[in-house]
C-alpha positions, 0 to 999 in steps of 0.5 A: 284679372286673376284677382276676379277670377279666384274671388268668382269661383270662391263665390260660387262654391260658397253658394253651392255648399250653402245650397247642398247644406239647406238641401240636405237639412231639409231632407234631414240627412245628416251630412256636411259640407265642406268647400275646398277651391283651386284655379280649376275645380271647386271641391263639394265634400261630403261626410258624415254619418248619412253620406254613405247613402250617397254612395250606394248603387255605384253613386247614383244619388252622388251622380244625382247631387252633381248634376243638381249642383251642375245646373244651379251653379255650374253657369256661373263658372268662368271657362274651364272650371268646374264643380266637383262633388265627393264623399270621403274620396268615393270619386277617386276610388271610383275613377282608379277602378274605371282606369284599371278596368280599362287596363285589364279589357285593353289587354284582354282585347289584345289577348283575344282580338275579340272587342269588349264592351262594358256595361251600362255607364253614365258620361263620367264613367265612360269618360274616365275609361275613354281618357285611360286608353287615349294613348293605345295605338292599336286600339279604339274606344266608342261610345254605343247604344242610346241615353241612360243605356249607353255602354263603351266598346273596345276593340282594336284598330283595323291594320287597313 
């Protein structure tokens, strides 16, 4: 069972590199790719002289290549797994951003009692933030506002 497991996630991330390869050559941007697989995620790195376009604006055409990859291959996944897309680390720059923004308006909250909400950001992003403070016991995190508009709230927890 291990066996069919790994070889269906090697053949899916093949296909999906395959795919944002002949995407990005036929808009004639000039990036790489390069596929990494574990048990869990299949890693879709990017680089090359054009990457940096994926990341202006926060990553939204990043966001965007995710979401096309996602809805092409993402099905054919086993429970569990995912695919992941990057360029140079971007993500992980990103998410330890996002964890220490989540640090710095949970002590603010603290601080003042007053709630925090963050900005406009996409289900990843919240996700990340949400995640980060889990563990507080004094405090709670909530997702508001519609669609692409959503922010994320912090405030404390009522002593009631």
């Amino acid at each position: 069972m291990i066996w069919s497991f790994s070889r269906t996630m090697d053949d899916t991330c093949t296909k999906a590199g395959s795919f944002l390869e002949s995407l990005f050559q036929g808009t004639g941007l000039n990036i790489r790719v390069t596929v990494s697989a574990n048990p869990t995620e299949c890693l879709l790195d990017l680089s090359g002289p054009d990457a940096e376009l994926l990341q202006i604006e926060g990553g939204e055409l990043l966001q965007a290549v995710q979401h096309l990859v996602n809805q092409a291959f993402g099905r054919m996944l086993p429970e569990g797994q995912r695919l992941i897309c990057d360029v140079e680390g971007f993500r992980a720059t990103r998410e330890a951003e996002l964890r220490a923004m989540a640090n710095l308006a949970a002590e603010r909250v603290r601080t003042t009692g007053a709630p925090f909400v963050f900005g406009e950001m996409n289900s990843q992003e919240r996700r990340i933030i949400h995640l980060t403070l889990a563990e507080c016991e004094d405090l709670y995190t909530e997702s508001v506002g519609d669609g692409a508009a959503r922010k994320l709230r912090v405030a404390r927890k009522s002593s009631a």
